[in-house]
VEXMI-878710 format. One record per atom (N, C-alpha, C, O): residue in three letters; chain; x, y, z; residue number from 1. Coordinates in Angstrom, 2 decimals, padded with zeros to 5 digits. Layout:
BEGIN
    aa   ch      east     north        up     i
   ALA    A         X         Y         Z   NUM
...
//
This chain:
BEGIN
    aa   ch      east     north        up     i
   UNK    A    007.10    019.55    008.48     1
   UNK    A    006.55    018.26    008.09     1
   UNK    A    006.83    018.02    006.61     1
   UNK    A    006.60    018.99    005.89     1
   UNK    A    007.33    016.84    005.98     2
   UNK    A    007.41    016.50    004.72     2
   UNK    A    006.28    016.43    004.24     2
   UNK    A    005.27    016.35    004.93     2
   UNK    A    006.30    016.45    002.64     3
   UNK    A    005.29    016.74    002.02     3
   UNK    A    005.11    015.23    001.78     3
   UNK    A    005.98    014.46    002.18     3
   UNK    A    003.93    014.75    001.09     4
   UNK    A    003.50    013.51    000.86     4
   UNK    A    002.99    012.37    001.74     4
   UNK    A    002.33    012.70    002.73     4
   UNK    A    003.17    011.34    001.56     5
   UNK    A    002.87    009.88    002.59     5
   UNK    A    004.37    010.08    003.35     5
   UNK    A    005.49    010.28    002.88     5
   UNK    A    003.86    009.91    004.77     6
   UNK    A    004.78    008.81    005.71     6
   UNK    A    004.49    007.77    005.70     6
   UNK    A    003.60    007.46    004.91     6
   UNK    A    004.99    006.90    006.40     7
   UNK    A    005.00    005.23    006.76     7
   UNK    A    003.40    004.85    007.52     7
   UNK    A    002.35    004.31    007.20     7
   UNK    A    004.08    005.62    008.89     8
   UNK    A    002.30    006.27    009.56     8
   UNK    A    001.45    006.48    009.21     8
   UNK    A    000.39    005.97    009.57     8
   UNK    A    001.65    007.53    008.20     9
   UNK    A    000.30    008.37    007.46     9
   UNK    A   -000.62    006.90    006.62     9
   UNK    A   -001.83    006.66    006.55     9
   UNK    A    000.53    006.19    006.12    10
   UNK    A   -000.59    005.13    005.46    10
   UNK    A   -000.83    004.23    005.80    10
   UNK    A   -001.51    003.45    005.14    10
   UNK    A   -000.15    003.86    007.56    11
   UNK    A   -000.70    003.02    007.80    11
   UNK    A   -001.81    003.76    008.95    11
   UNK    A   -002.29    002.82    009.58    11
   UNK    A   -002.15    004.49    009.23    12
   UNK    A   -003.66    005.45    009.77    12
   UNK    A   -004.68    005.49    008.75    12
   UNK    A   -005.89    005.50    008.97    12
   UNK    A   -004.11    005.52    007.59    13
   UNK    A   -005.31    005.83    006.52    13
   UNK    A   -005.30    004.47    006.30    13
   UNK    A   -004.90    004.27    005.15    13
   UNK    A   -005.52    003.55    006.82    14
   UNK    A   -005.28    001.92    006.28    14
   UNK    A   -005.10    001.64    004.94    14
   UNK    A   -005.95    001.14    004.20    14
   UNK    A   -003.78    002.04    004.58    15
   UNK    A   -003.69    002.08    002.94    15
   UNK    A   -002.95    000.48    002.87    15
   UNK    A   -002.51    000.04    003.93    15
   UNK    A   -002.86   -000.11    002.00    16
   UNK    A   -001.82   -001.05    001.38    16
   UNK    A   -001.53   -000.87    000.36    16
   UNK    A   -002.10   -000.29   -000.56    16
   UNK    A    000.13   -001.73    000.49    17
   UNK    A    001.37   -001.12   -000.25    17
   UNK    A    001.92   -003.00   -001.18    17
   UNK    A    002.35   -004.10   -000.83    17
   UNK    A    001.60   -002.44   -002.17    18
   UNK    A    001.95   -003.80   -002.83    18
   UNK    A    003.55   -003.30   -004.09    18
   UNK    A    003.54   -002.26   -004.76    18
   UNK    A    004.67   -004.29   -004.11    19
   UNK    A    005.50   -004.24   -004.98    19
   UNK    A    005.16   -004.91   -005.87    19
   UNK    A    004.20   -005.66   -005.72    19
   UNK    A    005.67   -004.86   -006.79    20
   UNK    A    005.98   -005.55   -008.33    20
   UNK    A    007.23   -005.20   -008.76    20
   UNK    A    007.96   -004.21   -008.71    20
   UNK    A    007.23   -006.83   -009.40    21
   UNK    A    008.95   -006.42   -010.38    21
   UNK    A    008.51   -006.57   -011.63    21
   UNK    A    007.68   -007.34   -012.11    21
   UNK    A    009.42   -005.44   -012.27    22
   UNK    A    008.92   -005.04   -014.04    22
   UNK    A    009.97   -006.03   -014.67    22
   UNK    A    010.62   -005.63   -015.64    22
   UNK    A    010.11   -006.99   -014.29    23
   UNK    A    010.96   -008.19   -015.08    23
   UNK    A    010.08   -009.01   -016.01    23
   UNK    A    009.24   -009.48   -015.25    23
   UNK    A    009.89   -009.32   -016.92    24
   UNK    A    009.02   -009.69   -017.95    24
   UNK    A    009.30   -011.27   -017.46    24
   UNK    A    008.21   -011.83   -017.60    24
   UNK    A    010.14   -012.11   -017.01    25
   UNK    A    010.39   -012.76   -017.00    25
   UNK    A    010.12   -013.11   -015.17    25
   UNK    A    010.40   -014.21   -014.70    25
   UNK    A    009.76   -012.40   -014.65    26
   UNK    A    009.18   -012.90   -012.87    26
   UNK    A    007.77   -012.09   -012.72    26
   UNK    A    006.80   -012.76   -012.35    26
   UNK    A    007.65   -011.15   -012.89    27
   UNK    A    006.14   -010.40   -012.94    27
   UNK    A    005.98   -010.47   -011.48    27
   UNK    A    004.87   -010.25   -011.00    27
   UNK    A    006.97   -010.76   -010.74    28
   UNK    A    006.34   -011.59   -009.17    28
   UNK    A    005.46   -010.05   -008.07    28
   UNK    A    005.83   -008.91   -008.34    28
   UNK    A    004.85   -010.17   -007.42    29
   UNK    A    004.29   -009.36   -007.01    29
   UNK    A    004.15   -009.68   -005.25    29
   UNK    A    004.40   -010.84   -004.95    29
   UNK    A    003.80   -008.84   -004.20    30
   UNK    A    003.77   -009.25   -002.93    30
   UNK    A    004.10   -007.70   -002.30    30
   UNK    A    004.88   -006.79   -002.54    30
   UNK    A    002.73   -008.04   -001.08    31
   UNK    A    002.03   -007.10   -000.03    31
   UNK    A    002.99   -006.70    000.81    31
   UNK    A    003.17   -007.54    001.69    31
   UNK    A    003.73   -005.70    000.91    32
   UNK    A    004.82   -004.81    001.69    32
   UNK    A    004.32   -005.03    003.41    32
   UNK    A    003.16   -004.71    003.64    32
   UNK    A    004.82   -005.36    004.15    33
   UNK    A    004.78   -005.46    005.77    33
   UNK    A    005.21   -003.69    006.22    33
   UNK    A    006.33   -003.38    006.61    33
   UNK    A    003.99   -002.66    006.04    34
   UNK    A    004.27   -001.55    006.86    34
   UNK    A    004.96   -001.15    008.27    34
   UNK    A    005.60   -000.19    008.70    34
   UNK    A    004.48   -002.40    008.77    35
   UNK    A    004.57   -002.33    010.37    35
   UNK    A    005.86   -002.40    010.29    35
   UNK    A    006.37   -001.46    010.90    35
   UNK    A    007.07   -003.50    009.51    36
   UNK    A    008.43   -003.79    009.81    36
   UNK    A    008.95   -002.93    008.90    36
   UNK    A    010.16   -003.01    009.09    36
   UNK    A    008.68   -001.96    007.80    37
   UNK    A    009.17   -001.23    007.26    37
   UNK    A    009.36   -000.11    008.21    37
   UNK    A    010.49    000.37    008.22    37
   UNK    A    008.36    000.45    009.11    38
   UNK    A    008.20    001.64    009.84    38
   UNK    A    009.24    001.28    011.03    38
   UNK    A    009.93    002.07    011.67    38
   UNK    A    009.18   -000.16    011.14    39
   UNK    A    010.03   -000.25    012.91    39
   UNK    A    011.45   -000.04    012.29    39
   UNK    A    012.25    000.42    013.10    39
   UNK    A    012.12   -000.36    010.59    40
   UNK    A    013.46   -000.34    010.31    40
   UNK    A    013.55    001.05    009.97    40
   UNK    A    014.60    001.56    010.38    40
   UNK    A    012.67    001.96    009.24    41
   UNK    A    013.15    002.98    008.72    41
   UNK    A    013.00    004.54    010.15    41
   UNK    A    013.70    005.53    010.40    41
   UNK    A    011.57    003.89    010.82    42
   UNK    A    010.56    005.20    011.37    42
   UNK    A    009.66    005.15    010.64    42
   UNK    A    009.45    004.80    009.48    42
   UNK    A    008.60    005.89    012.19    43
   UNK    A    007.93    006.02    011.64    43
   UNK    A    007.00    007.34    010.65    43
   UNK    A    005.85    007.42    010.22    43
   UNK    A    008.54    008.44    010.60    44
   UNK    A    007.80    009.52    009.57    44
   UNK    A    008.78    009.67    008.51    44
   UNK    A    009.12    010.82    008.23    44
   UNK    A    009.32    008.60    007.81    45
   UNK    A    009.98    008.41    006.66    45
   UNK    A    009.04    008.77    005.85    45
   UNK    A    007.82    008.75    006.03    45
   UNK    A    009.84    009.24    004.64    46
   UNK    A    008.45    009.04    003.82    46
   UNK    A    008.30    008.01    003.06    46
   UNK    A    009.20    007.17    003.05    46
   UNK    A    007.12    007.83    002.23    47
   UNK    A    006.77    006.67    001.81    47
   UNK    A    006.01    006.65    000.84    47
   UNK    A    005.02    005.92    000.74    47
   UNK    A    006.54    007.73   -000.27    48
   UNK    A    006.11    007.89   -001.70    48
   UNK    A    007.09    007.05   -002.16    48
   UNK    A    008.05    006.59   -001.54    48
   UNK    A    006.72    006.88   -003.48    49
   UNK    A    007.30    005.92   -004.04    49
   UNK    A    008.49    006.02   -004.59    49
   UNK    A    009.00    004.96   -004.97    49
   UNK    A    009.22    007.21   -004.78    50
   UNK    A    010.36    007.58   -005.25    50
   UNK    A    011.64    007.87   -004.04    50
   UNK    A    012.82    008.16   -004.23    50
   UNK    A    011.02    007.70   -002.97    51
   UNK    A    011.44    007.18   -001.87    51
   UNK    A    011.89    005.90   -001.37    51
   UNK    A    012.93    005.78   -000.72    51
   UNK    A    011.00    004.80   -001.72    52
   UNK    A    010.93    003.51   -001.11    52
   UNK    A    011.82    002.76   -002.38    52
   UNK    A    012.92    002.20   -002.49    52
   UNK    A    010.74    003.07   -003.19    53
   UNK    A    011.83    002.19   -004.48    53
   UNK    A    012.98    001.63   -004.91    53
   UNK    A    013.11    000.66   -005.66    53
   UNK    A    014.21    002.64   -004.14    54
   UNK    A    015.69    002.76   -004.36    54
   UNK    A    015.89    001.19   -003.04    54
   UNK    A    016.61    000.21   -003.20    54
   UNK    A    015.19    001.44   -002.12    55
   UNK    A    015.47    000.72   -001.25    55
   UNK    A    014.76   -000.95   -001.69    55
   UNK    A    014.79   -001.86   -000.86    55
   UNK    A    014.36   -001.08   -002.61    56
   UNK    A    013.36   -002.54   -002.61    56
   UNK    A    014.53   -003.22   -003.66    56
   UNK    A    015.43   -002.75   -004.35    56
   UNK    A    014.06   -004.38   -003.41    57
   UNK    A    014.31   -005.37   -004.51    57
   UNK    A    013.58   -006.46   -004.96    57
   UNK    A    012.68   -006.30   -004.13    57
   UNK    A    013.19   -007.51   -005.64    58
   UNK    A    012.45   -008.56   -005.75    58
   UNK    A    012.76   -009.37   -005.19    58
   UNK    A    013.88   -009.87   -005.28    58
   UNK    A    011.78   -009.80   -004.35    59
   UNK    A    012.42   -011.10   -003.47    59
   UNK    A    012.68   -012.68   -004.18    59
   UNK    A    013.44   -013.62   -003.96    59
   UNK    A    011.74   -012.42   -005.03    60
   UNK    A    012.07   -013.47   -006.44    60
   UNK    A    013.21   -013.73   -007.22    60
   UNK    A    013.73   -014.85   -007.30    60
   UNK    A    013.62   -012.73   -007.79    61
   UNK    A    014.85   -012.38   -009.13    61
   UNK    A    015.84   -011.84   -008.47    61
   UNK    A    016.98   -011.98   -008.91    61
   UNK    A    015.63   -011.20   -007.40    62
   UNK    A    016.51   -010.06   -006.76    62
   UNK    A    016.86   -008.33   -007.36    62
   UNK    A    017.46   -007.38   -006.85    62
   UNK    A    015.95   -008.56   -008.96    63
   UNK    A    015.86   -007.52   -009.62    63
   UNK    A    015.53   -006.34   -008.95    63
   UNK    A    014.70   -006.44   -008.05    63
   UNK    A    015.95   -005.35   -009.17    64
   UNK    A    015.86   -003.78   -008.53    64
   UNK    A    014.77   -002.82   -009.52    64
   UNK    A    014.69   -001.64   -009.17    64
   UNK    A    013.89   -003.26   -010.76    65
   UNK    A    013.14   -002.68   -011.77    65
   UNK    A    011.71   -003.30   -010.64    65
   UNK    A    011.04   -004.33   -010.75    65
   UNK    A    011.65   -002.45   -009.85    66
   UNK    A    010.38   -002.64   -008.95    66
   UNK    A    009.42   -001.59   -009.35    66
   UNK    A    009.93   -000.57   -009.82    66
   UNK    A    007.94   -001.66   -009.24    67
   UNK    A    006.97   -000.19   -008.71    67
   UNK    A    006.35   -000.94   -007.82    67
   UNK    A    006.49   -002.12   -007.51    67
   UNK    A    005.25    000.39   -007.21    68
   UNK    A    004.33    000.35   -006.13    68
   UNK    A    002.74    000.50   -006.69    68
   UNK    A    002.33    001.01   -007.73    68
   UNK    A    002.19    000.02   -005.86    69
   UNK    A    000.71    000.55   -006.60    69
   UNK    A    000.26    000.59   -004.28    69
   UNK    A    000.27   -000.25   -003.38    69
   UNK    A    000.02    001.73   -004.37    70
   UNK    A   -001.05    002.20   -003.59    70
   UNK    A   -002.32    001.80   -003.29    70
   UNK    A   -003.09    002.13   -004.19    70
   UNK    A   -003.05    000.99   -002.05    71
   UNK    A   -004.79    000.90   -002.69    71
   UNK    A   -005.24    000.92   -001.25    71
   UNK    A   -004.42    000.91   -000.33    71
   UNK    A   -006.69    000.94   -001.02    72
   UNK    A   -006.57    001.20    000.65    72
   UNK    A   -006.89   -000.45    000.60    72
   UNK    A   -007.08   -001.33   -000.24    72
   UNK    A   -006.83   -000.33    001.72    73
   UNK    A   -006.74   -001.95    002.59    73
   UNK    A   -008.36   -002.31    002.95    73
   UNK    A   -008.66   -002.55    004.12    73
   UNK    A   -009.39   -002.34    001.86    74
   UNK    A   -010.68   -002.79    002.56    74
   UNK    A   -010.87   -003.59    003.38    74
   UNK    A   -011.81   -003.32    004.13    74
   UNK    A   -010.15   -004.88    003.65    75
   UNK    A   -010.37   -005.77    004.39    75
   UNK    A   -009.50   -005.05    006.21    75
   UNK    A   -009.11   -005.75    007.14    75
   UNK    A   -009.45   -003.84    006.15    76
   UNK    A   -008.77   -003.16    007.38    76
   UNK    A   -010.40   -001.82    007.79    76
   UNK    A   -010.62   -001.22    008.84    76
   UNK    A   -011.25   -001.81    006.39    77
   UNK    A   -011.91   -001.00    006.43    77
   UNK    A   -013.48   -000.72    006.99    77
   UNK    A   -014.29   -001.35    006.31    77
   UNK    A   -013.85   -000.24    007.65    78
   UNK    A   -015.22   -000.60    008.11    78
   UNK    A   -016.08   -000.38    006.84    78
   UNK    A   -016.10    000.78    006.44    78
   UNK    A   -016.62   -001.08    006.29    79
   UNK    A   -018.02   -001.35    005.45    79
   UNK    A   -019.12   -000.47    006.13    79
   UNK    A   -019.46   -000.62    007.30    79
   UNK    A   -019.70    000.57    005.19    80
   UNK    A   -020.64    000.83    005.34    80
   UNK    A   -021.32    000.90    003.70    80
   UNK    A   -020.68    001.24    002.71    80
   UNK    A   -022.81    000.47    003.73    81
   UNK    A   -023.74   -000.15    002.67    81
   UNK    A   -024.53    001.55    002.64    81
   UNK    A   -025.24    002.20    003.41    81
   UNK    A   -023.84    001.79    001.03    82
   UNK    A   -024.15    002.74    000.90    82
   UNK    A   -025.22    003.04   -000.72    82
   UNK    A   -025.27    003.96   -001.53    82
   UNK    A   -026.02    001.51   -000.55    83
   UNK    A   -026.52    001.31   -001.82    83
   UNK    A   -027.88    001.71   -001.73    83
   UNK    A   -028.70    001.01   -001.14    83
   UNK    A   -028.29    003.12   -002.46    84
   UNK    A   -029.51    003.97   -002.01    84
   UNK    A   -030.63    003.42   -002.74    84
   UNK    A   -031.65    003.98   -002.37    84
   UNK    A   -030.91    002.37   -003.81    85
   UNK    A   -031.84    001.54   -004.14    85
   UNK    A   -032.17    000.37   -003.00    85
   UNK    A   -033.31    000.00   -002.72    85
   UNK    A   -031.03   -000.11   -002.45    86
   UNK    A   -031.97   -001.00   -000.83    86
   UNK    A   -032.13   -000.34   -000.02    86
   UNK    A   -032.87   -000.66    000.91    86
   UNK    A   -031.56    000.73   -000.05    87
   UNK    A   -032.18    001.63    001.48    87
   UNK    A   -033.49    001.74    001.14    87
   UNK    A   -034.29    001.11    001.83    87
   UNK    A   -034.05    002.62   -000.08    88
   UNK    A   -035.26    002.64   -000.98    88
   UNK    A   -036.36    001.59   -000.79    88
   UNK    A   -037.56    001.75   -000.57    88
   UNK    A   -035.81    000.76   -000.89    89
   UNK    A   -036.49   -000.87   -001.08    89
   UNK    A   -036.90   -001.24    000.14    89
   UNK    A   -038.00   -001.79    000.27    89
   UNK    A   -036.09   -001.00    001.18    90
   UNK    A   -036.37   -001.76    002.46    90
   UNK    A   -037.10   -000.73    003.18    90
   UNK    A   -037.72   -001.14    004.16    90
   UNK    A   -037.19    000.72    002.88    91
   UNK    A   -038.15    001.67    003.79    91
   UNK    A   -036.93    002.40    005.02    91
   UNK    A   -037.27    002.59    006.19    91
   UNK    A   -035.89    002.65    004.64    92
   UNK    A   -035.50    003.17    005.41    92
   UNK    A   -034.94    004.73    005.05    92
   UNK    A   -034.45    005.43    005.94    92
//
């Protein structure tokens, strides 16, 4: 097994994968589609960033000076209210 993230691995851990271009002049930014990355590459590519990178470009500029920022996907995440002053408050 490779070491690091697969494609899979982050999309199980409901992570999201956002680009940016380091162009001072586009700054443009936009949410990576896992699902169509995994159906073109596989799905146990890996998917650290020194991996993916070579392959991106800006869809803006067409510039190739891209990064990644990693973050999980809360809106994929179940919420649980883990605020121990209303638990406190309400008697539970």
């Amino acid at each position: 097994m490779a070491k690091g993230w697969t494609l899979q691995s982050l999309m199980d851990g409901k992570m999201r994968l956002v680009a940016f271009c380091h162009n001072p002049k586009c700054h443009h930014n936009q949410a990576l589609d896992l699902e169509a990355i995994k159906t073109k590459l596989g799905p146990d590519s890996p998917a650290m960033s020194d991996d993916l990178i070579p392959k991106l470009k800006c869809a803006r500029c067409g510039g190739k000076q891209v990064g990644l920022t990693y973050t999980p996907d809360y809106d994929e995440m179940k919420r649980v209210d883990v605020n121990a002053f209303r638990k406190a408050r309400e008697g539970r």
